[in-house]
mmCIF entry with sequence, helices, sheets and N, C-alpha, C, O atoms, coordinates in Angstrom:
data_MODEL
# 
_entry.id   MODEL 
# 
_entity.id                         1 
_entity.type                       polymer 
_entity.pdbx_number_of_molecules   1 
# 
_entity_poly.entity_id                      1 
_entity_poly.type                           'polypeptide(L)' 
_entity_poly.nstd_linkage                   no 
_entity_poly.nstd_monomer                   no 
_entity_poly.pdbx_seq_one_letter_code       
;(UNK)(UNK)(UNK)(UNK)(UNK)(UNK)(UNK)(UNK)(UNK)(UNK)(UNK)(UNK)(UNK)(UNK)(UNK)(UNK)
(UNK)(UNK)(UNK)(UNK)(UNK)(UNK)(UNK)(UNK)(UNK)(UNK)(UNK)(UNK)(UNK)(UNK)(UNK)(UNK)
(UNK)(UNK)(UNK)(UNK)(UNK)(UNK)(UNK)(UNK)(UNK)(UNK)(UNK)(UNK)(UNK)(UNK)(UNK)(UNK)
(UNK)(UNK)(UNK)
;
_entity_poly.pdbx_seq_one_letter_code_can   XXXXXXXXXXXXXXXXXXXXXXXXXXXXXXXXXXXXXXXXXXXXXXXXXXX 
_entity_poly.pdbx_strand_id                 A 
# 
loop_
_entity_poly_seq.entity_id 
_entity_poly_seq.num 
_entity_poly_seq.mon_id 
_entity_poly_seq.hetero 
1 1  UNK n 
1 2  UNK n 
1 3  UNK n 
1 4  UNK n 
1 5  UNK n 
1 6  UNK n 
1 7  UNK n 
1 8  UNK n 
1 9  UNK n 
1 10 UNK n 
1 11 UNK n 
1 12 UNK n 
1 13 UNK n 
1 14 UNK n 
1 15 UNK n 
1 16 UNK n 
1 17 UNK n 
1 18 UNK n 
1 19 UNK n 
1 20 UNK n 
1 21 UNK n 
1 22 UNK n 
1 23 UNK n 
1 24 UNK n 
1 25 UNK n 
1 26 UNK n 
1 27 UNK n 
1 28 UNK n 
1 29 UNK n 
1 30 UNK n 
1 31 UNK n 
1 32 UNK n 
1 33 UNK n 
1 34 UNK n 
1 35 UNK n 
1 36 UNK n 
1 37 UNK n 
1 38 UNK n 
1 39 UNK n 
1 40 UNK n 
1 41 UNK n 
1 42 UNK n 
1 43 UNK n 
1 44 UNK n 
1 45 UNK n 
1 46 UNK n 
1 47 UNK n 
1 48 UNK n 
1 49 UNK n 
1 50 UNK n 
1 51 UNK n 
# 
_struct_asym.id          A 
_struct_asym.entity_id   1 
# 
loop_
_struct_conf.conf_type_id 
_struct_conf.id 
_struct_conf.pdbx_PDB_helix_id 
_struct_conf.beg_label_comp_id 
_struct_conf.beg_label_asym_id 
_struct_conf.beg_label_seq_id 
_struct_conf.pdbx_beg_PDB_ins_code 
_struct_conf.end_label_comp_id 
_struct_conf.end_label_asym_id 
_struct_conf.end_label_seq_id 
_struct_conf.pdbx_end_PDB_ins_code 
_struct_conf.beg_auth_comp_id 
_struct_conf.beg_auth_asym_id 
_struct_conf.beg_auth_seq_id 
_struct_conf.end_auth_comp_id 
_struct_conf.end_auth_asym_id 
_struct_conf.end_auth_seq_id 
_struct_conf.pdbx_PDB_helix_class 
_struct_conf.details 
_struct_conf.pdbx_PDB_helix_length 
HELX_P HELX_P1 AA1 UNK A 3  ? UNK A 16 ? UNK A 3  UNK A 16 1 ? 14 
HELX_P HELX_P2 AA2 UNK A 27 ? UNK A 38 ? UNK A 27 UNK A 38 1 ? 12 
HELX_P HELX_P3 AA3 UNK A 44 ? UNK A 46 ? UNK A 44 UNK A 46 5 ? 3  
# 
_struct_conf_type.id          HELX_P 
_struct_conf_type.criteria    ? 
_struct_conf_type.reference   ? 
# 
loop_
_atom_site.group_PDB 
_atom_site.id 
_atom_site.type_symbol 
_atom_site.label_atom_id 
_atom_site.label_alt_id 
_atom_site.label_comp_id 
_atom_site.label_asym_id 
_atom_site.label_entity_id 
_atom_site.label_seq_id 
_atom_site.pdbx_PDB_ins_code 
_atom_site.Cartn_x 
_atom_site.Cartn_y 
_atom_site.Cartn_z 
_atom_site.occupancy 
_atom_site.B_iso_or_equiv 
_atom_site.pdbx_formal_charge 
_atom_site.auth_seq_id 
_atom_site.auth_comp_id 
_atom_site.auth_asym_id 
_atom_site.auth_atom_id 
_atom_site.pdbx_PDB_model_num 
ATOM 1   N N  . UNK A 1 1  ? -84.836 -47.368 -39.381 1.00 0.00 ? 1  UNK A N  1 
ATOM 2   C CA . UNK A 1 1  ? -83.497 -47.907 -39.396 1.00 0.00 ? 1  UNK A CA 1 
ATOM 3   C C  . UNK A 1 1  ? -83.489 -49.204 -38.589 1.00 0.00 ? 1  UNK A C  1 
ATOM 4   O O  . UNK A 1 1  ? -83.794 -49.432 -37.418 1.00 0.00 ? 1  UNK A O  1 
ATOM 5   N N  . UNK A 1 2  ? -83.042 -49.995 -39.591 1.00 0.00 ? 2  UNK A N  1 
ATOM 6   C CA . UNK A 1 2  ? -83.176 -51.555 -38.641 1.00 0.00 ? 2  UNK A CA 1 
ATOM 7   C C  . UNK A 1 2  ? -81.771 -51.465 -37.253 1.00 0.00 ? 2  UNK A C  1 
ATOM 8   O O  . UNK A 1 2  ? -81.120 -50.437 -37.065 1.00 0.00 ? 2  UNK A O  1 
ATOM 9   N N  . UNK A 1 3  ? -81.594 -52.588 -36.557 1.00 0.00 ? 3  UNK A N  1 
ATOM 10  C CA . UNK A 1 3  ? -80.834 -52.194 -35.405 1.00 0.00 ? 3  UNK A CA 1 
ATOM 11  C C  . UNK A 1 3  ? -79.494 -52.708 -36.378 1.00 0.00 ? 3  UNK A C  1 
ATOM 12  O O  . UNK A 1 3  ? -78.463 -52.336 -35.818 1.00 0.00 ? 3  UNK A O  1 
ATOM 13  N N  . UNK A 1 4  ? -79.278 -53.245 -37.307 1.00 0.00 ? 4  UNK A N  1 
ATOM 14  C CA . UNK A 1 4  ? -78.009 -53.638 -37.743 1.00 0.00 ? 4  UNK A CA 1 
ATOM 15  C C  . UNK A 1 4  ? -77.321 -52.549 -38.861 1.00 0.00 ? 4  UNK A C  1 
ATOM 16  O O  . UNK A 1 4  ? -76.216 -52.611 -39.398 1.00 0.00 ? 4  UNK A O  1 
ATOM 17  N N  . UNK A 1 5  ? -78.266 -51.652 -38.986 1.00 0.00 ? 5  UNK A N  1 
ATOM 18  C CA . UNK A 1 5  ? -77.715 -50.758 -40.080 1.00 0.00 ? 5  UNK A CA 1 
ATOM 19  C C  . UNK A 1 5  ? -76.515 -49.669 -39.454 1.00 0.00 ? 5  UNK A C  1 
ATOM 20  O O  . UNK A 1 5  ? -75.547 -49.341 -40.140 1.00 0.00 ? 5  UNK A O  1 
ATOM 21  N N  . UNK A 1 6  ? -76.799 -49.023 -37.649 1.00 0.00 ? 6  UNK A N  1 
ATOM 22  C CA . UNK A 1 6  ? -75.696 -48.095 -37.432 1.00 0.00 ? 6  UNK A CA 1 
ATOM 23  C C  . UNK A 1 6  ? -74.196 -49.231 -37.562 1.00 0.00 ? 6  UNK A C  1 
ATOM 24  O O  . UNK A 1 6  ? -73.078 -48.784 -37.821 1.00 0.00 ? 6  UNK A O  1 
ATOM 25  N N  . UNK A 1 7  ? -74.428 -50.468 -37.366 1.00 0.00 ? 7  UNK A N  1 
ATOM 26  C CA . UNK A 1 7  ? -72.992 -51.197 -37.277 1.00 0.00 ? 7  UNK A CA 1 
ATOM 27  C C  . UNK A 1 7  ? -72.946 -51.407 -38.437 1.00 0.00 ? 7  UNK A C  1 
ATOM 28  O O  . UNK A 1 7  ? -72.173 -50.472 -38.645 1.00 0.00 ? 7  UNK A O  1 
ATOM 29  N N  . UNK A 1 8  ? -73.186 -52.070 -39.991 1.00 0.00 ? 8  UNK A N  1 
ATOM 30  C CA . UNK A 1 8  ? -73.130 -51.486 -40.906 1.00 0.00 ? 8  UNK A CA 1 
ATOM 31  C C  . UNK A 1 8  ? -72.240 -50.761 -41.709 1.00 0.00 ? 8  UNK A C  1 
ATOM 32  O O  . UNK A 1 8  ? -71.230 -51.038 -42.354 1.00 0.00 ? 8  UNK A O  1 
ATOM 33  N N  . UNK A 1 9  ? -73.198 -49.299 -41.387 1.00 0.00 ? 9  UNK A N  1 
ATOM 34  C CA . UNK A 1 9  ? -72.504 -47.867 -41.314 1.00 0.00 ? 9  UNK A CA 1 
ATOM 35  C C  . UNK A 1 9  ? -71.337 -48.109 -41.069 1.00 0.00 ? 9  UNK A C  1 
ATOM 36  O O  . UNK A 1 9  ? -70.370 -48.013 -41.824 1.00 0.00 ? 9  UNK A O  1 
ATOM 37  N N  . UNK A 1 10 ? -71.394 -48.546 -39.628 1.00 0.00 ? 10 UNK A N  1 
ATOM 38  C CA . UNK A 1 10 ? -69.496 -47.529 -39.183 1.00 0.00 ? 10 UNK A CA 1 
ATOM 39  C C  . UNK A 1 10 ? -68.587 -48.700 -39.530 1.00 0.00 ? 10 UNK A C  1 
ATOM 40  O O  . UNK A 1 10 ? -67.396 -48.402 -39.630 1.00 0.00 ? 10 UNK A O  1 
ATOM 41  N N  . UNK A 1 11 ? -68.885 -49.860 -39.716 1.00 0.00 ? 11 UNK A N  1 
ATOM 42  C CA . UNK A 1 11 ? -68.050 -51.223 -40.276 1.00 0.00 ? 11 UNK A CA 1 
ATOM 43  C C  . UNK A 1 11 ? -67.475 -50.253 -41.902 1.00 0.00 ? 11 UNK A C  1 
ATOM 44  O O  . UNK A 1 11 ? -66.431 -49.679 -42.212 1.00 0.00 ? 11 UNK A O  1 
ATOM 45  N N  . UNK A 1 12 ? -68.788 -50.492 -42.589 1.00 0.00 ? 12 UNK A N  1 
ATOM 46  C CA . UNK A 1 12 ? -68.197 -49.589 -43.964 1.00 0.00 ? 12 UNK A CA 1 
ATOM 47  C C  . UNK A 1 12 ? -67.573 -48.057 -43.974 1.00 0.00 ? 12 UNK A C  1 
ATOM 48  O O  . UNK A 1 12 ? -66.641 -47.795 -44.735 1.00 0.00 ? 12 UNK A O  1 
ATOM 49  N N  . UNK A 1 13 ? -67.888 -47.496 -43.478 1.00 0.00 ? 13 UNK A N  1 
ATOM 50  C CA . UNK A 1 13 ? -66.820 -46.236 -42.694 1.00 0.00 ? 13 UNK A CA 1 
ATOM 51  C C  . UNK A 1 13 ? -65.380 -46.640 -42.706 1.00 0.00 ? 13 UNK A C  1 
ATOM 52  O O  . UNK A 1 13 ? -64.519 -46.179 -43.455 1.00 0.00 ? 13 UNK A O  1 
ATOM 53  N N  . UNK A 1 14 ? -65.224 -47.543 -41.802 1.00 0.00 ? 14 UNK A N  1 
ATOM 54  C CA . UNK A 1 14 ? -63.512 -47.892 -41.146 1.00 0.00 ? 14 UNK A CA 1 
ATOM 55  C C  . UNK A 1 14 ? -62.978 -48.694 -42.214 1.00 0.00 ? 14 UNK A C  1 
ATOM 56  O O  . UNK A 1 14 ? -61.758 -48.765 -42.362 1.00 0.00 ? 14 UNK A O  1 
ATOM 57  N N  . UNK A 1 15 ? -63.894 -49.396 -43.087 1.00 0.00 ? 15 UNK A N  1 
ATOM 58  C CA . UNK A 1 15 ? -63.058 -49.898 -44.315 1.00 0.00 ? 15 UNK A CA 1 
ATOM 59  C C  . UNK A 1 15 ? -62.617 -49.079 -44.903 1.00 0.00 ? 15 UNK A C  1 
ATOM 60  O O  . UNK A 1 15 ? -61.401 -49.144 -45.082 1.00 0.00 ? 15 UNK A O  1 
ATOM 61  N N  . UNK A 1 16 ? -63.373 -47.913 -45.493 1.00 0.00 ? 16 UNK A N  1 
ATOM 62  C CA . UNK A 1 16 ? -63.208 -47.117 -46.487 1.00 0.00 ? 16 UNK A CA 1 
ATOM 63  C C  . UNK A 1 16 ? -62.184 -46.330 -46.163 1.00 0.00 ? 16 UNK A C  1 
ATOM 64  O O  . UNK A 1 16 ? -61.522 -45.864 -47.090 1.00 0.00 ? 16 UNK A O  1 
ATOM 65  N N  . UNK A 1 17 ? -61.751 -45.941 -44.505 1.00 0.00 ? 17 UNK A N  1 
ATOM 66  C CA . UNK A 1 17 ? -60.211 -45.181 -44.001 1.00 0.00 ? 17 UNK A CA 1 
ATOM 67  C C  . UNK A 1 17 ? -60.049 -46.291 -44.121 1.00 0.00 ? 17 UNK A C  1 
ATOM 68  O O  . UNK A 1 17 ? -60.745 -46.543 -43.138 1.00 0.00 ? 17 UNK A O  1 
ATOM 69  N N  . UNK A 1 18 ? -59.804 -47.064 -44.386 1.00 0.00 ? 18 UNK A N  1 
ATOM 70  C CA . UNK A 1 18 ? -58.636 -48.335 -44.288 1.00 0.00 ? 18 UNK A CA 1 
ATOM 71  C C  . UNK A 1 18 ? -58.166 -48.791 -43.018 1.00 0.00 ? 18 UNK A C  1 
ATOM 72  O O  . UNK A 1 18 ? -57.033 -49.238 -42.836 1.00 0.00 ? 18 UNK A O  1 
ATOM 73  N N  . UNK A 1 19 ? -59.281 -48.642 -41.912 1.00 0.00 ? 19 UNK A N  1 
ATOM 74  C CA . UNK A 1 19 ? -58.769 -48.701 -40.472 1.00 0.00 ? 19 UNK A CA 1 
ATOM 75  C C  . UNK A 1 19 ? -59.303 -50.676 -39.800 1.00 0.00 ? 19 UNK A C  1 
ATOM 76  O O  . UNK A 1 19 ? -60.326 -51.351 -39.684 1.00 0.00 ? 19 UNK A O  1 
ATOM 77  N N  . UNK A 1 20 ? -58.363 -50.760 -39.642 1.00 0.00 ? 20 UNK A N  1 
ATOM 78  C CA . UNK A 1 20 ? -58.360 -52.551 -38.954 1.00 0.00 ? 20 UNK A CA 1 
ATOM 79  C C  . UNK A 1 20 ? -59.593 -52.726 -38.180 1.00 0.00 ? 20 UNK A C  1 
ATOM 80  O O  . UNK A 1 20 ? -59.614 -52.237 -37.050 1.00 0.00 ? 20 UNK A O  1 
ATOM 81  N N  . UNK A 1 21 ? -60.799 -53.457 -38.692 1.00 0.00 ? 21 UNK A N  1 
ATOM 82  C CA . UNK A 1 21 ? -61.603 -53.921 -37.989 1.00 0.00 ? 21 UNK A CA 1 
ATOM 83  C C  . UNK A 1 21 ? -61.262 -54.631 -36.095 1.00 0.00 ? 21 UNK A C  1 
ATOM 84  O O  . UNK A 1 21 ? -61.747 -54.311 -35.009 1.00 0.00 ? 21 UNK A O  1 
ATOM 85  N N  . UNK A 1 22 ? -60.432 -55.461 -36.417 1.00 0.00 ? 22 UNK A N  1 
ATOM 86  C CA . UNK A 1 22 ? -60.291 -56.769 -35.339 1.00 0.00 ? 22 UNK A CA 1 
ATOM 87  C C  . UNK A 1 22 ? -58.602 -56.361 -34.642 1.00 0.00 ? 22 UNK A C  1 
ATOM 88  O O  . UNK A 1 22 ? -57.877 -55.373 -34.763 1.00 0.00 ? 22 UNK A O  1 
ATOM 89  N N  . UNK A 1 23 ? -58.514 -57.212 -34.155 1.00 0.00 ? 23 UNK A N  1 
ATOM 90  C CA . UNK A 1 23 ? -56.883 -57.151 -33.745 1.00 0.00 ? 23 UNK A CA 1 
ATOM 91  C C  . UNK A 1 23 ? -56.626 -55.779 -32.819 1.00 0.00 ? 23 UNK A C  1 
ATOM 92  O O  . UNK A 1 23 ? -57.365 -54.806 -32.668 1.00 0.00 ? 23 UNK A O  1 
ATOM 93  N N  . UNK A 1 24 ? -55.497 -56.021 -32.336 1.00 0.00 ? 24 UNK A N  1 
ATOM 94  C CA . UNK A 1 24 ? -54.628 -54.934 -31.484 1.00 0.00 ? 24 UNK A CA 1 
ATOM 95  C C  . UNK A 1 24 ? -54.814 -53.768 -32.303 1.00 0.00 ? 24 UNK A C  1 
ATOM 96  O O  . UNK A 1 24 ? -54.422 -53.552 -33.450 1.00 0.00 ? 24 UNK A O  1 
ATOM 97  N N  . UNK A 1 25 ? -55.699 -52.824 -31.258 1.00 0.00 ? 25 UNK A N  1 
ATOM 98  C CA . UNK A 1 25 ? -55.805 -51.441 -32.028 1.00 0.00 ? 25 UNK A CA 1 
ATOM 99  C C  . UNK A 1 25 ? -56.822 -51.128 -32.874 1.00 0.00 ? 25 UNK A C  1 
ATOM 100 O O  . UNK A 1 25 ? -57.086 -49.959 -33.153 1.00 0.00 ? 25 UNK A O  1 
ATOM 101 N N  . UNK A 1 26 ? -57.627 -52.385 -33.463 1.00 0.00 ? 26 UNK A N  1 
ATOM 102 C CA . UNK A 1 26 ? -58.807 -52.539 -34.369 1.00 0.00 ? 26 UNK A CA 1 
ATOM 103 C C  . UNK A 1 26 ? -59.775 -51.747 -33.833 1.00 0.00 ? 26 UNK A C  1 
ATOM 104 O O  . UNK A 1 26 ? -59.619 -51.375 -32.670 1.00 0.00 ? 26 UNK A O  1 
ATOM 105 N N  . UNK A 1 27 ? -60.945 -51.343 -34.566 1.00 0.00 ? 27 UNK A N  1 
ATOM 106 C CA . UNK A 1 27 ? -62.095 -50.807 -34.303 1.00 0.00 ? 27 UNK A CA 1 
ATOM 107 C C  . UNK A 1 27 ? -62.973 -51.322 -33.225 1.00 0.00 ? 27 UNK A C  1 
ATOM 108 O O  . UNK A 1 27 ? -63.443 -50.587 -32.356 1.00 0.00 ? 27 UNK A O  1 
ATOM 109 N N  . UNK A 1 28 ? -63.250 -52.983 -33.316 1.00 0.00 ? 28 UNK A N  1 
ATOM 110 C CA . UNK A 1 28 ? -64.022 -53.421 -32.189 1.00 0.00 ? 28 UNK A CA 1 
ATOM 111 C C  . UNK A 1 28 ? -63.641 -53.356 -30.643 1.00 0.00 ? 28 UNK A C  1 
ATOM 112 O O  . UNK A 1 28 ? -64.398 -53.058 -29.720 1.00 0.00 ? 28 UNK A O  1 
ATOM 113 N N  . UNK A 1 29 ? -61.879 -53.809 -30.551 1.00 0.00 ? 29 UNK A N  1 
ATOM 114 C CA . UNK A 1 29 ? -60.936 -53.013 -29.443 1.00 0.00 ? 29 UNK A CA 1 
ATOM 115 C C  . UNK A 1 29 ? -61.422 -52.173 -28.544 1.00 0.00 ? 29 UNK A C  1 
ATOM 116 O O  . UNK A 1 29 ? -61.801 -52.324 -27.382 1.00 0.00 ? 29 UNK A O  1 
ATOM 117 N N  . UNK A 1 30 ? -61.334 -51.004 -29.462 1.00 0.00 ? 30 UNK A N  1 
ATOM 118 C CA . UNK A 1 30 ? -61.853 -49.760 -29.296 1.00 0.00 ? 30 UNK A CA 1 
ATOM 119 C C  . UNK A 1 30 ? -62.911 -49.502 -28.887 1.00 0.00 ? 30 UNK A C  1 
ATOM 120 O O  . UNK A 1 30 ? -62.907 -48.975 -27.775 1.00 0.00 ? 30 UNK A O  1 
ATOM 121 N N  . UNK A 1 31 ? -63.888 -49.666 -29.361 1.00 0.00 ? 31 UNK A N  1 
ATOM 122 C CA . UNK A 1 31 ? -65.477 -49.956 -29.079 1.00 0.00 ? 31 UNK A CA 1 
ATOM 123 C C  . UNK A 1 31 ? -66.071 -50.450 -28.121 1.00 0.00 ? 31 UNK A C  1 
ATOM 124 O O  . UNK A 1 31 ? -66.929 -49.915 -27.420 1.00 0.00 ? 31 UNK A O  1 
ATOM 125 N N  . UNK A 1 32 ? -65.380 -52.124 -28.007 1.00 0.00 ? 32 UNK A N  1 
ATOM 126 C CA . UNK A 1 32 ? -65.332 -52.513 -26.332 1.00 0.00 ? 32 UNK A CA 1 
ATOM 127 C C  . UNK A 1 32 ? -64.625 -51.691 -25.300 1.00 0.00 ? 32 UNK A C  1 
ATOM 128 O O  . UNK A 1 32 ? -65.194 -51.633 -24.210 1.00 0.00 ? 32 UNK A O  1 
ATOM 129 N N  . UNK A 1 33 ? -63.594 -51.099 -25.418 1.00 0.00 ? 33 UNK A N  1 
ATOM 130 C CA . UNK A 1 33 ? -63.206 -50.518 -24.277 1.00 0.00 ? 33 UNK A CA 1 
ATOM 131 C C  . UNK A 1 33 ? -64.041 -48.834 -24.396 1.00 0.00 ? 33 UNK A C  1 
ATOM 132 O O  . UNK A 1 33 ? -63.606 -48.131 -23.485 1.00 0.00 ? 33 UNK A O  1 
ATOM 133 N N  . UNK A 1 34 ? -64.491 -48.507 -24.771 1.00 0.00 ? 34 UNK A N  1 
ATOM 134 C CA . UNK A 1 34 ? -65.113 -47.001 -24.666 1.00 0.00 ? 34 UNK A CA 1 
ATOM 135 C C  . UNK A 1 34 ? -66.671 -47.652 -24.099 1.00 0.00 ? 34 UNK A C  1 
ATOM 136 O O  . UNK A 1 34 ? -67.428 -46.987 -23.392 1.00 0.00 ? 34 UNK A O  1 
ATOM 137 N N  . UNK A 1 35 ? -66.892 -48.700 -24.436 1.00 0.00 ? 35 UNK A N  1 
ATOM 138 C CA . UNK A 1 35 ? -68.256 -48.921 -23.913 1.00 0.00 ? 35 UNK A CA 1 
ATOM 139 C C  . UNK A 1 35 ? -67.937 -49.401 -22.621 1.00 0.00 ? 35 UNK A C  1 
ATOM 140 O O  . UNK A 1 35 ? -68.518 -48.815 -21.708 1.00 0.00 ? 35 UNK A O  1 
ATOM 141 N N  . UNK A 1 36 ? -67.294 -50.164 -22.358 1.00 0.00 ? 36 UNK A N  1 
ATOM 142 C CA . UNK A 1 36 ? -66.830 -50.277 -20.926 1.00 0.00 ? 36 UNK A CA 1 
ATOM 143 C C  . UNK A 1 36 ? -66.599 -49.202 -19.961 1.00 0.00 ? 36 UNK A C  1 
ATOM 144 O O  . UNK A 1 36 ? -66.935 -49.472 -18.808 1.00 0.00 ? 36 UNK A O  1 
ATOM 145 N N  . UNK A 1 37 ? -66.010 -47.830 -20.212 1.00 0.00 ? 37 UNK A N  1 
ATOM 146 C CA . UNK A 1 37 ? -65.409 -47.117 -19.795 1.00 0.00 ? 37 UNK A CA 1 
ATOM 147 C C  . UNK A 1 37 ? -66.888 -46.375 -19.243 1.00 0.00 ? 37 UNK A C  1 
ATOM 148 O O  . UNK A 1 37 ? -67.218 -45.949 -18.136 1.00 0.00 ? 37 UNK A O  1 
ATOM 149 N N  . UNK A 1 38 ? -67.542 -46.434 -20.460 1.00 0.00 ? 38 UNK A N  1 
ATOM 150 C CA . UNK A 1 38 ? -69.028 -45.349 -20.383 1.00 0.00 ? 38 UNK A CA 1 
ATOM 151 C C  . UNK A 1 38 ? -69.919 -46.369 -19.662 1.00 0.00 ? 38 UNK A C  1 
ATOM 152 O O  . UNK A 1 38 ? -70.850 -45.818 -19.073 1.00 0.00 ? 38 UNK A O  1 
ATOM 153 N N  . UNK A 1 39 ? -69.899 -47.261 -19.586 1.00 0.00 ? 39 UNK A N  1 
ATOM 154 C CA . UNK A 1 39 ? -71.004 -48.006 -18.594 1.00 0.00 ? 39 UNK A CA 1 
ATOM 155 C C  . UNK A 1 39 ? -70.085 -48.012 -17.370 1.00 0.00 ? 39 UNK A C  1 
ATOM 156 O O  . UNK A 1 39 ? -70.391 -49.144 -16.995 1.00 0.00 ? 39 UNK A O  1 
ATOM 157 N N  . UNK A 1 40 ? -69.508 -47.748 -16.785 1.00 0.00 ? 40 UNK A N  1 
ATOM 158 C CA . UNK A 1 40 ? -68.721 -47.559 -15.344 1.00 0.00 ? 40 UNK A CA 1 
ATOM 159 C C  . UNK A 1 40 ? -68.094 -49.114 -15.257 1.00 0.00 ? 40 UNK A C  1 
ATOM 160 O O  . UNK A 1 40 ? -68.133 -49.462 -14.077 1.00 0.00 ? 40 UNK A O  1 
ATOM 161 N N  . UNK A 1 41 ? -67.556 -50.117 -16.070 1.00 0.00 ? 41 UNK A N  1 
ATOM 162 C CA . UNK A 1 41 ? -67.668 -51.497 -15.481 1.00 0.00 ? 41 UNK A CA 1 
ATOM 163 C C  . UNK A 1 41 ? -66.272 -51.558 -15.261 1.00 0.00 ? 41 UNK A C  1 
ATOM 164 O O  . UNK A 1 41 ? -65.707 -52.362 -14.520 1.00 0.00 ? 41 UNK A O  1 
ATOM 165 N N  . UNK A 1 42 ? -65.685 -50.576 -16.011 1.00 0.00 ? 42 UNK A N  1 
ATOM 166 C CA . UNK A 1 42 ? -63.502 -51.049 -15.656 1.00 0.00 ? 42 UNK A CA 1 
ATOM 167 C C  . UNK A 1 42 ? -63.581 -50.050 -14.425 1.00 0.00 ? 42 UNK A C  1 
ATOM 168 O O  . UNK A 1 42 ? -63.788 -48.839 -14.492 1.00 0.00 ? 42 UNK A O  1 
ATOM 169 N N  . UNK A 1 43 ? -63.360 -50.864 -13.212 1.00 0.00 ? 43 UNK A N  1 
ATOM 170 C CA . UNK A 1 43 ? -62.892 -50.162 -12.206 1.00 0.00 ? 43 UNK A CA 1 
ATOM 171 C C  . UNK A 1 43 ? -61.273 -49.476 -12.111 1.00 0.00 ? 43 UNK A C  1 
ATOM 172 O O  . UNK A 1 43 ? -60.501 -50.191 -12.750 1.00 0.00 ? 43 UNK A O  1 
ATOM 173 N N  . UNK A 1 44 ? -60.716 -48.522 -11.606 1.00 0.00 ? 44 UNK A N  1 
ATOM 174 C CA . UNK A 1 44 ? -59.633 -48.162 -11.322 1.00 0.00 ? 44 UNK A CA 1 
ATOM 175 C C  . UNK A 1 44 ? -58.437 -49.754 -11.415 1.00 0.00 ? 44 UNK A C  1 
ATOM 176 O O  . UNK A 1 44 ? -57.433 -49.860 -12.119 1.00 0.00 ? 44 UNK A O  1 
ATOM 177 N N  . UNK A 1 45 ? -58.921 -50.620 -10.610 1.00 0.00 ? 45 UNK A N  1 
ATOM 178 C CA . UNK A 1 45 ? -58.143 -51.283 -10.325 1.00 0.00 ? 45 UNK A CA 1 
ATOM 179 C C  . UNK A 1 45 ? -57.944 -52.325 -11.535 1.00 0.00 ? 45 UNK A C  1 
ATOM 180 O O  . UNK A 1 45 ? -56.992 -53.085 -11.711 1.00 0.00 ? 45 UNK A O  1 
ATOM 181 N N  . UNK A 1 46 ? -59.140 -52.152 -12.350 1.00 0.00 ? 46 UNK A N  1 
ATOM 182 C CA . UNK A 1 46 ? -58.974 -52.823 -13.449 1.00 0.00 ? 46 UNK A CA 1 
ATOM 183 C C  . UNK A 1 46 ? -58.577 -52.501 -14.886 1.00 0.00 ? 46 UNK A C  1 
ATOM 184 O O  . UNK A 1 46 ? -58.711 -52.996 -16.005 1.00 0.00 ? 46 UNK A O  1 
ATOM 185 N N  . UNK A 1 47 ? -58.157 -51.689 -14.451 1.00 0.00 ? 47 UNK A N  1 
ATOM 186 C CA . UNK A 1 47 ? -58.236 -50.330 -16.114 1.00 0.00 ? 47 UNK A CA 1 
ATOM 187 C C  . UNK A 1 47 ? -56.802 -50.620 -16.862 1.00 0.00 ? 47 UNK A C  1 
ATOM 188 O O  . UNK A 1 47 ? -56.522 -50.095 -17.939 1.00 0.00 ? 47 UNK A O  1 
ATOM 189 N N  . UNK A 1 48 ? -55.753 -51.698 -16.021 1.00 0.00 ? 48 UNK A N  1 
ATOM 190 C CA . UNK A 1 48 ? -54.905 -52.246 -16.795 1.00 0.00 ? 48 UNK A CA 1 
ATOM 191 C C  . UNK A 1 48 ? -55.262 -53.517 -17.552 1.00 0.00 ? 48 UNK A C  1 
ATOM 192 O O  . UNK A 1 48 ? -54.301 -53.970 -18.174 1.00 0.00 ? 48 UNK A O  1 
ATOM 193 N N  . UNK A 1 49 ? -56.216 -54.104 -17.646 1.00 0.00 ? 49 UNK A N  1 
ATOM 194 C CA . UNK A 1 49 ? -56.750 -55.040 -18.025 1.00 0.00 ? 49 UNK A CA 1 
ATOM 195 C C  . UNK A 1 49 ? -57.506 -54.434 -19.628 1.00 0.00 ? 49 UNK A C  1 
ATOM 196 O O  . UNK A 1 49 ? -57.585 -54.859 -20.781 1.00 0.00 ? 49 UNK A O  1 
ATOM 197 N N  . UNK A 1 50 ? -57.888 -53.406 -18.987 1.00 0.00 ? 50 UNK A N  1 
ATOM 198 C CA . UNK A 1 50 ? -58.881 -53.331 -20.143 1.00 0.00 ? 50 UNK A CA 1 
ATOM 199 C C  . UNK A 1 50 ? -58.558 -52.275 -20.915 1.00 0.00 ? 50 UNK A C  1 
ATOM 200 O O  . UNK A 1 50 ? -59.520 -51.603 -21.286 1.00 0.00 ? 50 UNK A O  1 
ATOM 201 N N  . UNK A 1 51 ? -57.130 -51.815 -21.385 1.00 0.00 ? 51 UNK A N  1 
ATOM 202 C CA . UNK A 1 51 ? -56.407 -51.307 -21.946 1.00 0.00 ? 51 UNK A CA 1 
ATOM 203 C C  . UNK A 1 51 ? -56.067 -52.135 -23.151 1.00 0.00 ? 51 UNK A C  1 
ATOM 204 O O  . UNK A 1 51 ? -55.232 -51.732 -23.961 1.00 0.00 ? 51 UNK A O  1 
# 
């Protein structure tokens, strides 16, 4: 599996629910903030920011 195929995947996934790539609420949104959350980098004090 090349490294671009899991993004790909879940890109064609969220089309197919019909779910907003970009923008307020979009998939990438999302993605950045759960990866943030799981690498420890939004501190408490910052977690309104990165909402």
């Amino acid at each position: 599996m090349s490294d671009d195929q899991p993004v790909a995947m879940l890109v064609e996934r969220a089309r197919s629910e019909g779910l907003q790539l970009t923008g307020q609420g979009g998939l990438l949104q999302q993605l950045t903030k759960s990866r943030l959350w799981r690498r420890n980098l939004a501190s408490p004090r910052l977690s309104s920011t990165v909402r």
